[in-house]
N, C-alpha and C positions, 0 to 999 in steps of 0.2 A: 795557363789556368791555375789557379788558387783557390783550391777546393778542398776541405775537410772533411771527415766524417767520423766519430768514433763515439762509442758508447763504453758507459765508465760509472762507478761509482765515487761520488762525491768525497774526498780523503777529508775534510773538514768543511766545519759549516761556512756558508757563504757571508763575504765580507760584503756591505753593500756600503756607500758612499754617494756625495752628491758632487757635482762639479762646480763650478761659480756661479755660471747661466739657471744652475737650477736640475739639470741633468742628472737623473740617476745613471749611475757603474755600480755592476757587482763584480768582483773578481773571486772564483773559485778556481778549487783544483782533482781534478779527477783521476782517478786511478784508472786505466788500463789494462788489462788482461794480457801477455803476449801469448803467441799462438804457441811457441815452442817449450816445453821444458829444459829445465836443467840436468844434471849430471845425478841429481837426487831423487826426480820426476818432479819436483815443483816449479811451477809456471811464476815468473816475476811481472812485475806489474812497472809500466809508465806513467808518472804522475806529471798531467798534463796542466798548464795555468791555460785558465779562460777568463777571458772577459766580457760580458754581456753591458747592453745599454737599456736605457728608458723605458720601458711598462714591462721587457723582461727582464730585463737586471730586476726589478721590483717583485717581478712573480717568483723569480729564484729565490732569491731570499726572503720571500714570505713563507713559500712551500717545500724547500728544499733544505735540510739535512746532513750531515756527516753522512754517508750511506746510502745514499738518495741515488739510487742508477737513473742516469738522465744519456739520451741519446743526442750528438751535439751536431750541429752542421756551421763550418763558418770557414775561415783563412785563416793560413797561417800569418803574424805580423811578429816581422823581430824588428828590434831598435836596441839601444845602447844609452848608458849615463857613465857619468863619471862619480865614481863613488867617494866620500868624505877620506878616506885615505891616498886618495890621488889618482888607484887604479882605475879601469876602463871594465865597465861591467857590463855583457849581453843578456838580453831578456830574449825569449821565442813566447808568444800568447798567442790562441787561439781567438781572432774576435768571432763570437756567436753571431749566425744570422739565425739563427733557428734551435731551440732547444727542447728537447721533447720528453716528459715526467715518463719515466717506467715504472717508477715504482719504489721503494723504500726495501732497504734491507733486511727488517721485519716481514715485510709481505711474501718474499723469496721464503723463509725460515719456517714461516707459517706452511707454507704450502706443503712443502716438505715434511712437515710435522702430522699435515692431516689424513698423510696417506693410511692407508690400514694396510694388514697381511693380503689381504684379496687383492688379488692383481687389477681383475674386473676394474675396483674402485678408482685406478688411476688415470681412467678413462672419464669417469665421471664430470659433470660439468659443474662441479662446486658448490656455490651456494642459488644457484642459479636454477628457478623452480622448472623440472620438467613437468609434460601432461602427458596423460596416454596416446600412445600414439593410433591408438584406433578413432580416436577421434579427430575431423578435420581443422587442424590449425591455422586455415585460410577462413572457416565460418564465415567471418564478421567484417570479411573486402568486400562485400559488395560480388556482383556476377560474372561469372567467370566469363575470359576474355577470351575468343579463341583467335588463334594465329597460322596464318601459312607461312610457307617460306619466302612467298616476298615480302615477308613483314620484317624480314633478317636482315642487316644492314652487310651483311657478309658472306 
């Protein structure tokens, strides 16, 4: 099995390109977090090459950014060229099946910027309106449904 998974932030903006047939490829490269420190407590980072196809390769690089944390799912694929100096050169690339927006590196900075001294606040649900909670926030479903337990699938 050939199975990927990592989540990373974008180390440069995505190059995107067409093939002959017509085919969009974007090729990026994401940075990596390792789990373990070093000798000084800083964590080093793996910069991974991806490459994405056809309506995502086009959504990457419409929406995606130097810094753009994207969660990635795909296979590992190595291959090999022969380089203009004569040597033999290996590639490792990530082909994406699946690439998922988290979020920009802005968006992280900000978060961290709106916190207050009040602890409370860090709980809070952002920009995100609450209502009292004395009042019922199912209102406006229609009538309430009642269930027994063989209505449980479990």
């Amino acid at each position: 099995m050939n199975k990927v998974i990592l989540i990373g932030r974008l180390a440069r903006d995505p190059e995107k390109r067409s093939t002959m047939s017509g085919s969009d490829v974007t090729r990026f490269t994401i940075a990596v977090t390792r789990t373990y420190q070093d000798q000084n407590g800083e964590r080093g980072a793996d910069f991974i090459n991806c490459v994405a196809w056809r309506k995502q390769a086009e959504n990457i690089a419409k929406y995606c950014v130097k810094g753009t944390q994207v969660a990635v799912e795909g296979r590992i694929q190595t291959g090999s060229y022969d380089a203009q100096d004569g040597s033999k050169r290996y590639t490792t690339d990530i082909i994406c099946d699946n690439v998922t927006f988290l979020g920009t590196k802005g968006d992280s900075q900000n978060k961290e910027n709106n916190y207050s001294s009040n602890p409370t606040d860090h709980y809070s649900t952002g920009d995100i309106p609450t209502s009292d909670i004395s009042e019922d926030p199912y209102k406006d479903f229609g009538e309430e449904i009642a269930l027994t337990d063989d209505d449980l699938p479990f």
